[in-house]
C-alpha positions as CSV (number, residue, x, y, z in Angstrom):
1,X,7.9,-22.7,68.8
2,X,5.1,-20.3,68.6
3,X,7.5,-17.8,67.8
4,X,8.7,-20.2,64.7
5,X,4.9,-20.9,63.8
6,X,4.0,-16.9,63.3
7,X,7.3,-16.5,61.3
8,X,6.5,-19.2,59.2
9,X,3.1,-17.9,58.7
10,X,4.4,-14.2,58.2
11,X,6.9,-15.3,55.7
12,X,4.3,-17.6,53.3
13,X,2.5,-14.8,53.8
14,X,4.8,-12.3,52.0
15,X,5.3,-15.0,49.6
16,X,1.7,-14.9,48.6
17,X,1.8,-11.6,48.5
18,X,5.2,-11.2,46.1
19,X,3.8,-13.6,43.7
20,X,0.8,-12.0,43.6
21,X,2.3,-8.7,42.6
22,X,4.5,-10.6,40.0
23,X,1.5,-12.5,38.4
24,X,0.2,-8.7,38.0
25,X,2.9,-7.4,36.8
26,X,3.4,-10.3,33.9
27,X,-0.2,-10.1,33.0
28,X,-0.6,-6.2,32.6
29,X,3.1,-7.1,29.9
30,X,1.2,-9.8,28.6
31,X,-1.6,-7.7,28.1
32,X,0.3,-4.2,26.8
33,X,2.4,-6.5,24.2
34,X,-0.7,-8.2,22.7
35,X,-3.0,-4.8,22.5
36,X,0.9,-3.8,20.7
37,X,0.6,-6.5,18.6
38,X,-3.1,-5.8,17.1
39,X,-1.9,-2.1,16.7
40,X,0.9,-3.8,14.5
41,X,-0.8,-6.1,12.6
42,X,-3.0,-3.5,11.7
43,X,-0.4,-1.7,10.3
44,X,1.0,-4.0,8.6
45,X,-2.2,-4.9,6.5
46,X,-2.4,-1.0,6.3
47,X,0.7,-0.8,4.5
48,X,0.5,-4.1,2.2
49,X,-2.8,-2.4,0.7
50,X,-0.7,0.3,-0.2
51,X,2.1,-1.6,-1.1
52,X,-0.7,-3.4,-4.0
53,X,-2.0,-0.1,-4.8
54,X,1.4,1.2,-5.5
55,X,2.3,-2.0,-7.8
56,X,-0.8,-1.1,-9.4
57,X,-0.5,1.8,-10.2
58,X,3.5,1.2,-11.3
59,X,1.6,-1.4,-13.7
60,X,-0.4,1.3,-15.1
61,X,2.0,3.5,-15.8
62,X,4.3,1.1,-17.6
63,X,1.2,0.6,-20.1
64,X,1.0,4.6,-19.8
65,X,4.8,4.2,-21.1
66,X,4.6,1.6,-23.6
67,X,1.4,3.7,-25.6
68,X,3.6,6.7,-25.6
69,X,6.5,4.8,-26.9
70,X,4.2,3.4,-29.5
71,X,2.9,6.7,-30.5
72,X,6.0,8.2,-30.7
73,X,6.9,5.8,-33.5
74,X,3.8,6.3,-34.7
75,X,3.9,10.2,-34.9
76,X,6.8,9.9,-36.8
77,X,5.7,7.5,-39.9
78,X,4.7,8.9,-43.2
79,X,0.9,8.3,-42.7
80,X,0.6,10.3,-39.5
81,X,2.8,13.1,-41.8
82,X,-0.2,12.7,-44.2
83,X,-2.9,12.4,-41.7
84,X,-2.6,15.8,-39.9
85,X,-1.7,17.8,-43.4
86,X,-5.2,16.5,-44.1
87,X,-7.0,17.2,-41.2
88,X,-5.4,20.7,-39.7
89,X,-4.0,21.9,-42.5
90,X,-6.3,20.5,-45.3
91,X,-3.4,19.6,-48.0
92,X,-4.4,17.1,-50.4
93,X,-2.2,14.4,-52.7
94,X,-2.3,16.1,-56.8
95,X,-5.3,14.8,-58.2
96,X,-7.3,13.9,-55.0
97,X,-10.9,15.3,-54.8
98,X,-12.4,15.8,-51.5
99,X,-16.2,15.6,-50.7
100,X,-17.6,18.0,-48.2
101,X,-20.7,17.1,-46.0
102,X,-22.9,20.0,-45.7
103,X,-23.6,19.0,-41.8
């Protein structure tokens, strides 16, 4: 029976042992996916700044668009005509007198 005993004893003892290891082993994955997960998360608020940046900018440029647009309709109106005959090549309408500043 002594025989049985030590066995006994031997083999709770490997038990121990084997779940020890396990526990280890699960905690060092525990720990390696959460250290992951920070990493990730990081990321992730990495690239949503970006991603706002990036919409902002897109906004920007549509306004960038929509004044072009607008002066493109604009450059091609009769007044505009009028306005840079006046100023670069300093036409005038018949009978219109122009005062000068002596500055």
């Amino acid at each position: 029976m002594a025989r049985r005993g030590r066995a006994a004893y031997r083999k709770r003892k490997q038990n121990g042992f084997g779940m020890l290891l396990v526990s280890t082993v699960i905690v060092m994955l525990l720990v390696v996916v959460l250290v992951k997960s920070i990493e990730l998360k990081q990321k992730l608020a990495g690239y949503q700044a970006r991603e706002q940046q990036l919409l902002e900018e897109i906004e920007k440029e549509e306004q960038r668009t929509e004044e072009i647009k607008e002066y493109e309709k604009y450059t091609q109106t009769k007044q505009y005509i009028e306005e840079v005959a006046k100023d670069k090549l300093g036409l005038v309408h018949e009978g219109e007198i122009l005062f000068k500043d002596d500055n």
